[in-house]
MARMARRO-698977 format. One record per atom (N, C-alpha, C, O): x, y, z; residue number from 1. Coordinates in nm, 3 decimals, always signed. Atoms other than C-alpha are relative to their C-alpha. Layout:
% residues N
pt X->X	Y->Y	Z->Z	seq->NUM $
...
***
This chain:
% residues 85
pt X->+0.050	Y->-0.129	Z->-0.044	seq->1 $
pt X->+16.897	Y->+10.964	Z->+0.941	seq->1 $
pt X->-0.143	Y->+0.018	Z->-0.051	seq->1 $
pt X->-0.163	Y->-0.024	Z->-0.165	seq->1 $
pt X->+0.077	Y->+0.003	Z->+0.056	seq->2 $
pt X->+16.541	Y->+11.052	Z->+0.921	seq->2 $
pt X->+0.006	Y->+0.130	Z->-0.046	seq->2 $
pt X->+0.097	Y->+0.212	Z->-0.034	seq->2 $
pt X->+0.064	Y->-0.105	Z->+0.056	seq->3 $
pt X->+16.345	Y->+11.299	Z->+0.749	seq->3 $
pt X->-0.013	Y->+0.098	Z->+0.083	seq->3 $
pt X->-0.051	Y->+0.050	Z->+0.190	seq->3 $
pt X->+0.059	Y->-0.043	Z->-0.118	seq->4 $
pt X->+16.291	Y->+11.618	Z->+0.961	seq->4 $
pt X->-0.157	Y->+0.031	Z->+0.023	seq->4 $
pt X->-0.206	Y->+0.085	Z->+0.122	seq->4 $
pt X->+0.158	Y->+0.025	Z->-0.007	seq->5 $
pt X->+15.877	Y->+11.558	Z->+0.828	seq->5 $
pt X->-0.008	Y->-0.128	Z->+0.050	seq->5 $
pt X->-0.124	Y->-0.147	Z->+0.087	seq->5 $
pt X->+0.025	Y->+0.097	Z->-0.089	seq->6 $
pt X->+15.921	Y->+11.223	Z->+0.988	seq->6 $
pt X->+0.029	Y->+0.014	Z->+0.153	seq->6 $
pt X->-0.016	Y->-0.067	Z->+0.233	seq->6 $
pt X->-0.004	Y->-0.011	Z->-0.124	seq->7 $
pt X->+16.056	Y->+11.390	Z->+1.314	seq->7 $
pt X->-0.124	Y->+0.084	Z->+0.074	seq->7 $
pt X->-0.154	Y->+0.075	Z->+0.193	seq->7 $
pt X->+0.120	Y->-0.116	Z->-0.032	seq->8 $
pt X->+15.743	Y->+11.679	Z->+1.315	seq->8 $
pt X->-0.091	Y->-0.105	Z->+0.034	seq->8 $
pt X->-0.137	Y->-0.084	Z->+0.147	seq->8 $
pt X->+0.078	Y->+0.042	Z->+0.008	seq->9 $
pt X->+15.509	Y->+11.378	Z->+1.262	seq->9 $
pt X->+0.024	Y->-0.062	Z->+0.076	seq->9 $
pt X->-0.082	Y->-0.124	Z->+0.094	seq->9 $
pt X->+0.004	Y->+0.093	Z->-0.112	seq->10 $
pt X->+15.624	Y->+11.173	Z->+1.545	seq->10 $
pt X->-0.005	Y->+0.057	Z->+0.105	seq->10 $
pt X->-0.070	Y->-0.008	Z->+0.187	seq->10 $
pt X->+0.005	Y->-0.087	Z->-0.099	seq->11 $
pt X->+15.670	Y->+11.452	Z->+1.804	seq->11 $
pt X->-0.169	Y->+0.062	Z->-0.006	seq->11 $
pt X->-0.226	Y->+0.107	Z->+0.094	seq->11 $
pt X->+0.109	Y->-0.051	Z->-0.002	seq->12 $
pt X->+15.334	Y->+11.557	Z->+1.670	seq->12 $
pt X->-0.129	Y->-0.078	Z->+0.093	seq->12 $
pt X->-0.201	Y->-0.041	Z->+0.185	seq->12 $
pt X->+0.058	Y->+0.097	Z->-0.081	seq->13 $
pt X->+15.170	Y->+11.199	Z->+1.728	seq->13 $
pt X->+0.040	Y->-0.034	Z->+0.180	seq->13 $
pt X->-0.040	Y->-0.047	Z->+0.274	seq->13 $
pt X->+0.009	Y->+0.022	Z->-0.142	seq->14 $
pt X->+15.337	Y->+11.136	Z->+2.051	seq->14 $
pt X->-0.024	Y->+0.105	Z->+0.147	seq->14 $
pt X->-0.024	Y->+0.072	Z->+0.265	seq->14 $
pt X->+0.039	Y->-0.104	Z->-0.087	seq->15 $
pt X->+15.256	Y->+11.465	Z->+2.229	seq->15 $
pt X->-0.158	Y->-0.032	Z->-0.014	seq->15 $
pt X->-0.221	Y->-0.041	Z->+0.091	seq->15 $
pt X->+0.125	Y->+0.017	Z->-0.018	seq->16 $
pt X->+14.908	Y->+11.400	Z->+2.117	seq->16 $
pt X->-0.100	Y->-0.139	Z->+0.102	seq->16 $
pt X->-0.210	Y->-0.143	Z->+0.156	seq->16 $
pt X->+0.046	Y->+0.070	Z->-0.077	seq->17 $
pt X->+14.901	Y->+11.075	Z->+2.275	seq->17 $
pt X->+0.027	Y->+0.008	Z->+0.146	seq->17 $
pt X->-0.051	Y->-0.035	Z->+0.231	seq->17 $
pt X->+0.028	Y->-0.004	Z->-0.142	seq->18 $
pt X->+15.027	Y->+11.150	Z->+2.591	seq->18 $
pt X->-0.044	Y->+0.075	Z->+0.073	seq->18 $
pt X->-0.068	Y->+0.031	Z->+0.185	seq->18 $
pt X->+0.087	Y->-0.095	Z->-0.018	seq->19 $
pt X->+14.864	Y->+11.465	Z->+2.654	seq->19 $
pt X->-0.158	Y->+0.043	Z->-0.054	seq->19 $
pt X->-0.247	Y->+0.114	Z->-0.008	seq->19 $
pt X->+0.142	Y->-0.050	Z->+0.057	seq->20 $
pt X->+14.578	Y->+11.486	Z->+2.436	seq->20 $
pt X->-0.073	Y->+0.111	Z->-0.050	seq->20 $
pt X->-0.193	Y->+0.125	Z->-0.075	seq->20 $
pt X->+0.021	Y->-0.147	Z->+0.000	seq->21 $
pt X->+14.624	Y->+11.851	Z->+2.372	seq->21 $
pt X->+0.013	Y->+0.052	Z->-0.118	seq->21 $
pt X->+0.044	Y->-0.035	Z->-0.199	seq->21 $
pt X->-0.029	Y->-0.082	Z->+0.151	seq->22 $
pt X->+14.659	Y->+12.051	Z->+2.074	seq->22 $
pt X->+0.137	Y->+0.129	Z->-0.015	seq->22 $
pt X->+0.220	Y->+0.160	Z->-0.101	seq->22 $
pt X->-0.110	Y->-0.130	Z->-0.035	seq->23 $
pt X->+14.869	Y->+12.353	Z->+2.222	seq->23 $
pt X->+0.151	Y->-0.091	Z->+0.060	seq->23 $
pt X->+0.158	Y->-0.168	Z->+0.156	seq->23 $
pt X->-0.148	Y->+0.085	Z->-0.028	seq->24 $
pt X->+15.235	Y->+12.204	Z->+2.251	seq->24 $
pt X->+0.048	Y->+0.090	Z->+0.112	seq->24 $
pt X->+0.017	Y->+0.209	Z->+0.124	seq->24 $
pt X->-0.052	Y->-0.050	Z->-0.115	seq->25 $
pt X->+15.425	Y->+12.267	Z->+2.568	seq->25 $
pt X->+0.186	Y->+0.020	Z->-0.098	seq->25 $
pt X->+0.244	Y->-0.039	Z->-0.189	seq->25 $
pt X->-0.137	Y->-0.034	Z->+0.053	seq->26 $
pt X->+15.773	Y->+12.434	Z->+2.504	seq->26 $
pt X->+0.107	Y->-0.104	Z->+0.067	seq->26 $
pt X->+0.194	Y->-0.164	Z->+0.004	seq->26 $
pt X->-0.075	Y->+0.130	Z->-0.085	seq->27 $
pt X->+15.933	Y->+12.193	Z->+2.783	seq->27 $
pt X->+0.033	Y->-0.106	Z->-0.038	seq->27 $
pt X->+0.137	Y->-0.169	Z->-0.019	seq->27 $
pt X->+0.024	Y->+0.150	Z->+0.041	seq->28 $
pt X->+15.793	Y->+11.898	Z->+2.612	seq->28 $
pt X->+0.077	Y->-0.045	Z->-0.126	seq->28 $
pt X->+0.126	Y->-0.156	Z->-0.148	seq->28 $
pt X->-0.080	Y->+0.026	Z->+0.136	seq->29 $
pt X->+15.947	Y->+11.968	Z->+2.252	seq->29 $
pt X->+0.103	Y->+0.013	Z->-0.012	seq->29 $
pt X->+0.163	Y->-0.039	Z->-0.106	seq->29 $
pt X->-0.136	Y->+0.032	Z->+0.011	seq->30 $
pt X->+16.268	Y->+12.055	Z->+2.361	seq->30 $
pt X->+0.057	Y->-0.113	Z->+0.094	seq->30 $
pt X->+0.174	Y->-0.142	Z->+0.120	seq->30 $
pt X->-0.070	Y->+0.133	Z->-0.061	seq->31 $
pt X->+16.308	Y->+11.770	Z->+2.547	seq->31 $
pt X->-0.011	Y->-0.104	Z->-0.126	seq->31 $
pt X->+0.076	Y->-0.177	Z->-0.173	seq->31 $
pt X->+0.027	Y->+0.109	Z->+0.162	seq->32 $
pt X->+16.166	Y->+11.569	Z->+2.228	seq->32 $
pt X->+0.135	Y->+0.053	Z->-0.067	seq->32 $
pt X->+0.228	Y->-0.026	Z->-0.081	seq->32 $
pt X->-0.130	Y->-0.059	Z->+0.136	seq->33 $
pt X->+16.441	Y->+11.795	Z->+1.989	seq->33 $
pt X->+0.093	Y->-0.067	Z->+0.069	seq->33 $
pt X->+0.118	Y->-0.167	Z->+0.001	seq->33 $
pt X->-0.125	Y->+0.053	Z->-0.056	seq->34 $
pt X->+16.742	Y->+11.676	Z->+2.236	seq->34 $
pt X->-0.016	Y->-0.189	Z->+0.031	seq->34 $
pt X->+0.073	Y->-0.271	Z->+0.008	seq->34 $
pt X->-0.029	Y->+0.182	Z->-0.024	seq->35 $
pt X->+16.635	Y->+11.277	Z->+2.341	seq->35 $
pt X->-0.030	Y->-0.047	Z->-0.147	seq->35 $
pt X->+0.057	Y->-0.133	Z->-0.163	seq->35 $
pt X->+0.030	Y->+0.056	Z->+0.105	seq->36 $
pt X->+16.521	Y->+11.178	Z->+2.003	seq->36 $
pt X->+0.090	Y->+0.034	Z->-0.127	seq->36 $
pt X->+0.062	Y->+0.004	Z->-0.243	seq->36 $
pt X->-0.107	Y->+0.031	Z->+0.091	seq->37 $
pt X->+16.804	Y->+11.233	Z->+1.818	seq->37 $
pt X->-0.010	Y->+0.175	Z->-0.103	seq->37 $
pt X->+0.095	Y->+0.219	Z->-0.149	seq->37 $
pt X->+0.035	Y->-0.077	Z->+0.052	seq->38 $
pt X->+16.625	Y->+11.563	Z->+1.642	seq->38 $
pt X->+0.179	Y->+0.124	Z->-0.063	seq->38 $
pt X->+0.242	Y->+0.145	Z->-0.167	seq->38 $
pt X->-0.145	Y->-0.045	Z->+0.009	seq->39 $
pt X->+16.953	Y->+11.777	Z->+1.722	seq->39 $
pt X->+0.110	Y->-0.060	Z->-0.034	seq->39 $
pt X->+0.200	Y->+0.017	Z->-0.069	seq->39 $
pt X->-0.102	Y->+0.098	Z->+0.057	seq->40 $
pt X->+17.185	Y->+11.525	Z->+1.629	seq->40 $
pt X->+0.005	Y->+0.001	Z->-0.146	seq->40 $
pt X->+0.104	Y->+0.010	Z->-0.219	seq->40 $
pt X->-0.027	Y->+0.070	Z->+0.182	seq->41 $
pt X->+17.049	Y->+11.443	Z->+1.260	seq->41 $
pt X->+0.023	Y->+0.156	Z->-0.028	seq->41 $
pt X->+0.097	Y->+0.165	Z->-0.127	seq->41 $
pt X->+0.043	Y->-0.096	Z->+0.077	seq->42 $
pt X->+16.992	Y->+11.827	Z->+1.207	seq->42 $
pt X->+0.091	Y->+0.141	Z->+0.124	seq->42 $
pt X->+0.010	Y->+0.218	Z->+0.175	seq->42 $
pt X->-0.040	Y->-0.108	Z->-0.061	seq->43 $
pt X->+17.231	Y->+12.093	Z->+1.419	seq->43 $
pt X->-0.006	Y->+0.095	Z->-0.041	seq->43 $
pt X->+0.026	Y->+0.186	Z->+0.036	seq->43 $
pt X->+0.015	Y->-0.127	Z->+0.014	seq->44 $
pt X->+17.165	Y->+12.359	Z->+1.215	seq->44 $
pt X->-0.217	Y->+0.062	Z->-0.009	seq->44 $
pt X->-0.283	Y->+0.156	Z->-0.053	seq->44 $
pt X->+0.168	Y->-0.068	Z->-0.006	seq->45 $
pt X->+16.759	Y->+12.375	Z->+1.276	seq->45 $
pt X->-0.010	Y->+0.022	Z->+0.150	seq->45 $
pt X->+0.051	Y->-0.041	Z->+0.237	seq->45 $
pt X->+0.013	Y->-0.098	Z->-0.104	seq->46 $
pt X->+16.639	Y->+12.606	Z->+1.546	seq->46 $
pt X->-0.149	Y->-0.063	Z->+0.077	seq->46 $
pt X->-0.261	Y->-0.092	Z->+0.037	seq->46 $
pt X->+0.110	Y->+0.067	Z->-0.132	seq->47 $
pt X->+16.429	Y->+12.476	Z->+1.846	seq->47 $
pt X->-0.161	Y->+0.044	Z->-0.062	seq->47 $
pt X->-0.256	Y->-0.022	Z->-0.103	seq->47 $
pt X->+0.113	Y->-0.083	Z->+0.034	seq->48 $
pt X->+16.180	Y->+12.740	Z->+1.766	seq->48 $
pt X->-0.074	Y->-0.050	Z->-0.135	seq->48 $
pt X->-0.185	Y->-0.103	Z->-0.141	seq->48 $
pt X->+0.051	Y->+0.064	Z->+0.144	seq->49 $
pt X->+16.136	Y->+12.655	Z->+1.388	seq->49 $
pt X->-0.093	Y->-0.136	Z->+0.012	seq->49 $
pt X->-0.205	Y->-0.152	Z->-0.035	seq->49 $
pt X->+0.024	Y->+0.144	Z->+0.012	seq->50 $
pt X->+16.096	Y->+12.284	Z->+1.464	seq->50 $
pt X->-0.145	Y->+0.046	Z->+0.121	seq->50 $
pt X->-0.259	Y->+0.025	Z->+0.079	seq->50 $
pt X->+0.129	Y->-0.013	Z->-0.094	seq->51 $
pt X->+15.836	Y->+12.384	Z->+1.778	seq->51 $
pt X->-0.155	Y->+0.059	Z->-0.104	seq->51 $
pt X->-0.263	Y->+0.001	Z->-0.119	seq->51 $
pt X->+0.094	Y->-0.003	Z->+0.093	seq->52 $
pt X->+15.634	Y->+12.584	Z->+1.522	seq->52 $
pt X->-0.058	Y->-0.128	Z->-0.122	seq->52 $
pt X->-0.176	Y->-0.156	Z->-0.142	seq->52 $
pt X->+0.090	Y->+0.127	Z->+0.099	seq->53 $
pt X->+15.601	Y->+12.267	Z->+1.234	seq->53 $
pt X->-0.055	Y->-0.077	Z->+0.122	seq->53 $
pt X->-0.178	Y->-0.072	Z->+0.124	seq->53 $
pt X->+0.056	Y->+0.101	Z->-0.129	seq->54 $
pt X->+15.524	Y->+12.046	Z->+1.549	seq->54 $
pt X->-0.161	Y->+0.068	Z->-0.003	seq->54 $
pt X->-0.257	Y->+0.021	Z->-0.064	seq->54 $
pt X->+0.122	Y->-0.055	Z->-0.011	seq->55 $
pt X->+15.243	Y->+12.308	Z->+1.652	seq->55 $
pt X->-0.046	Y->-0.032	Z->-0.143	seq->55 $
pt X->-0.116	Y->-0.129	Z->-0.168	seq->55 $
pt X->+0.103	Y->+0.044	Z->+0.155	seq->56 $
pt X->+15.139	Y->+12.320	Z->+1.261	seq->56 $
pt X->-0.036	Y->-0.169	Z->-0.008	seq->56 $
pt X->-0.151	Y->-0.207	Z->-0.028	seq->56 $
pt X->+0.064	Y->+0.161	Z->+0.006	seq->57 $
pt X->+15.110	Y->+11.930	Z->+1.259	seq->57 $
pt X->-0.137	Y->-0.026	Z->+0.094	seq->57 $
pt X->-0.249	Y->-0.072	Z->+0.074	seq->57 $
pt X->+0.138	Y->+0.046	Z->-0.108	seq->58 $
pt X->+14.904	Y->+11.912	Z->+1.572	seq->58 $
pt X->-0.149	Y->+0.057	Z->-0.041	seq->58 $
pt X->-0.259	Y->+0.009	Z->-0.014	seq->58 $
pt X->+0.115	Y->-0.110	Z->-0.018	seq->59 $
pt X->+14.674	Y->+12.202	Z->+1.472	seq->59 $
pt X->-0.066	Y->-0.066	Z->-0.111	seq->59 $
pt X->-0.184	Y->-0.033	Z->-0.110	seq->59 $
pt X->+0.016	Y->+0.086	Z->+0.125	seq->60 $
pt X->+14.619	Y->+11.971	Z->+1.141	seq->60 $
pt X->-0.078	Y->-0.110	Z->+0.036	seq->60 $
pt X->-0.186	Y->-0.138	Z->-0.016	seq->60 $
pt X->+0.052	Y->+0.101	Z->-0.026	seq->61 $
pt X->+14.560	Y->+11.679	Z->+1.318	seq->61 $
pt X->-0.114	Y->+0.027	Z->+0.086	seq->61 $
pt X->-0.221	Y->-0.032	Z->+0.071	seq->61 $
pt X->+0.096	Y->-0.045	Z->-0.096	seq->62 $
pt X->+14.366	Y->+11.829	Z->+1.580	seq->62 $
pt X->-0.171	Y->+0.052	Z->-0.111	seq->62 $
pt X->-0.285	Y->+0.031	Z->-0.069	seq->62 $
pt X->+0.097	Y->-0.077	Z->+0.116	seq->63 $
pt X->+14.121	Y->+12.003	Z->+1.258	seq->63 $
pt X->-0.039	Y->-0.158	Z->-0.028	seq->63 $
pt X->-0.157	Y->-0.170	Z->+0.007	seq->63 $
pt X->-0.018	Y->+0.111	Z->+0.072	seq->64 $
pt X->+14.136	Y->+11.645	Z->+1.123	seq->64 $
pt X->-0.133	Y->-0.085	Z->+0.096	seq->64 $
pt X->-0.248	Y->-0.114	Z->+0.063	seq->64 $
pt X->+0.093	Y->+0.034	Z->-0.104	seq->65 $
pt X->+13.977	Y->+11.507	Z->+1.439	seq->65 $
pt X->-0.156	Y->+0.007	Z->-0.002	seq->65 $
pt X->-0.244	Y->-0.071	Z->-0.036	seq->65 $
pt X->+0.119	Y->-0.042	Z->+0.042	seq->66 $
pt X->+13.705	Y->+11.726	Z->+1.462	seq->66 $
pt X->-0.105	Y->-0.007	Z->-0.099	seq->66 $
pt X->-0.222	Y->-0.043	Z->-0.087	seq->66 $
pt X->+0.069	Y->+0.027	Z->+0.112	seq->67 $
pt X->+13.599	Y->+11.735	Z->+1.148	seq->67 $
pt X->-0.038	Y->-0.163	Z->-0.045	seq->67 $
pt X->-0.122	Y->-0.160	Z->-0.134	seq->67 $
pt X->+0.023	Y->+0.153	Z->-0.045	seq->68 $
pt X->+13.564	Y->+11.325	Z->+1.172	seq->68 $
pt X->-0.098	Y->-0.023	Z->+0.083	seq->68 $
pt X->-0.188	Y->-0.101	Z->+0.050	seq->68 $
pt X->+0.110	Y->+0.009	Z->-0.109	seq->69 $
pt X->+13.354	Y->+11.353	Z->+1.478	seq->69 $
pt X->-0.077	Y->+0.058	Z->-0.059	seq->69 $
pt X->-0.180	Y->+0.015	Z->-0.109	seq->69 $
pt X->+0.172	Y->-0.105	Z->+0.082	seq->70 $
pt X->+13.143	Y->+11.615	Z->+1.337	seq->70 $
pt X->-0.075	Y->-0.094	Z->-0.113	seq->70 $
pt X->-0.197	Y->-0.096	Z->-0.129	seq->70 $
pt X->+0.092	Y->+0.065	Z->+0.121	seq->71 $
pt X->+13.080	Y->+11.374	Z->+1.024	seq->71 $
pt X->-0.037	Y->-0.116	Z->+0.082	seq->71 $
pt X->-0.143	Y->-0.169	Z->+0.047	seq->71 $
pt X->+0.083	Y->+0.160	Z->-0.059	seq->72 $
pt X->+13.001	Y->+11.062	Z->+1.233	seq->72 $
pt X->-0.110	Y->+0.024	Z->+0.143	seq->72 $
pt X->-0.155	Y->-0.058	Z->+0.222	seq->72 $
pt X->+0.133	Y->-0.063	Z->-0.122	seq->73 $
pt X->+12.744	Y->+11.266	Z->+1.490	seq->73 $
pt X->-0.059	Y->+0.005	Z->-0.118	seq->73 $
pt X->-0.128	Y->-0.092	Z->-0.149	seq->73 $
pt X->+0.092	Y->+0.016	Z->+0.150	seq->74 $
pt X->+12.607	Y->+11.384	Z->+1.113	seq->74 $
pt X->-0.033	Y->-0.126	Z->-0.017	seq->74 $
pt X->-0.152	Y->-0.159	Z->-0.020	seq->74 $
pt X->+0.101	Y->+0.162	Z->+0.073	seq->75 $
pt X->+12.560	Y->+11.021	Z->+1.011	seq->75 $
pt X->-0.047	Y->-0.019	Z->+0.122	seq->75 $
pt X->-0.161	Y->-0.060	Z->+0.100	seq->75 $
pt X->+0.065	Y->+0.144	Z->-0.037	seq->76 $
pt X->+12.467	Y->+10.862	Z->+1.318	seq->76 $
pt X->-0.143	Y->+0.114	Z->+0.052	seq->76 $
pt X->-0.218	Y->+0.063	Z->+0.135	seq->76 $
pt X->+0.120	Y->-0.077	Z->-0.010	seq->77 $
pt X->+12.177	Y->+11.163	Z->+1.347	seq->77 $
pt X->-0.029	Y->+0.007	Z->-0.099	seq->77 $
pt X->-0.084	Y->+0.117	Z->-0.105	seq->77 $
pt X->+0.071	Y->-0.027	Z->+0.068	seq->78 $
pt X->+12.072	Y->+11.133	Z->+1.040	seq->78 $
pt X->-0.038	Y->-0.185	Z->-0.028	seq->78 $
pt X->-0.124	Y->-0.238	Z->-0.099	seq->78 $
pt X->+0.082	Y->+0.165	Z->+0.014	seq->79 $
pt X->+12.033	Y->+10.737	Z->+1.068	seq->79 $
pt X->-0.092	Y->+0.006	Z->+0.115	seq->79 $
pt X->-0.185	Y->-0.075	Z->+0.116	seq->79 $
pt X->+0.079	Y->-0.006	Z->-0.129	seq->80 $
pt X->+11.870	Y->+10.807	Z->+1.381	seq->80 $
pt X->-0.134	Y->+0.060	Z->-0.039	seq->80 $
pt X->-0.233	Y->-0.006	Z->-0.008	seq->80 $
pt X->+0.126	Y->-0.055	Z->+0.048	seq->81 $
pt X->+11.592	Y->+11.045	Z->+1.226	seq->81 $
pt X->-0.028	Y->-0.101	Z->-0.132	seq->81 $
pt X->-0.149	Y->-0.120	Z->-0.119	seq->81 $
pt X->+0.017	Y->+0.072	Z->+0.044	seq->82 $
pt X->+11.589	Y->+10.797	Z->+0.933	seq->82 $
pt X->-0.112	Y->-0.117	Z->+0.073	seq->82 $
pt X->-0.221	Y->-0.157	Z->+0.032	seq->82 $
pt X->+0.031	Y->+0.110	Z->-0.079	seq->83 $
pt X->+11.507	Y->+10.541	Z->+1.187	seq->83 $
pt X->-0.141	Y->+0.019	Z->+0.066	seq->83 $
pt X->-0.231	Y->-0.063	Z->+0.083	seq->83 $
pt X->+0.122	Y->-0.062	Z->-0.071	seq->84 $
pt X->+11.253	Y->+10.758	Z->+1.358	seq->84 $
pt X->-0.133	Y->+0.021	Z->-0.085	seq->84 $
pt X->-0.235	Y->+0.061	Z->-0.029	seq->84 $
pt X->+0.108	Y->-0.021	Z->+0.160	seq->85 $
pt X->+11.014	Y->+10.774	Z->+0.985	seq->85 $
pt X->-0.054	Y->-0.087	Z->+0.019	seq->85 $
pt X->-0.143	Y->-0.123	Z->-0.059	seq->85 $
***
């Protein structure tokens, strides 16, 4: 049985890869909670509950993102004006 922070973090990653989105679809996670076993390891956690950590993961990773891009536009503009001296 897993963890239910190893089921947030895989529903988190694989919504992100096949959509690319940040805002979770309600459709999408209860189909994730029922094929992936979610309801099985864990019948007493609530769709809703588990949809919210999901959203909190994404909104994490999604921050995570950004803030990555933002630092590697910072470096490669400040090697760029470097470059330009």
């Amino acid at each position: 049985m897993r963890k239910l922070s190893e089921y947030v973090e895989m529903a988190a990653t694989e919504y992100l890869q096949e959509t690319g989105k940040a805002e979770l679809d309600a459709h999408w996670i209860a189909e994730f909670f029922q094929d992936n076993g979610v309801q099985d390891d864990y019948p007493r956690q609530d769709l809703i509950a588990f949809f919210a950590l999901v959203q909190k993961a994404l909104t994490i990773k999604s921050e995570r993102a950004s803030k990555q891009t933002r630092l590697q536009l910072d470096k490669a503009t400040r090697l760029e004006k470097h470059k330009q001296k």
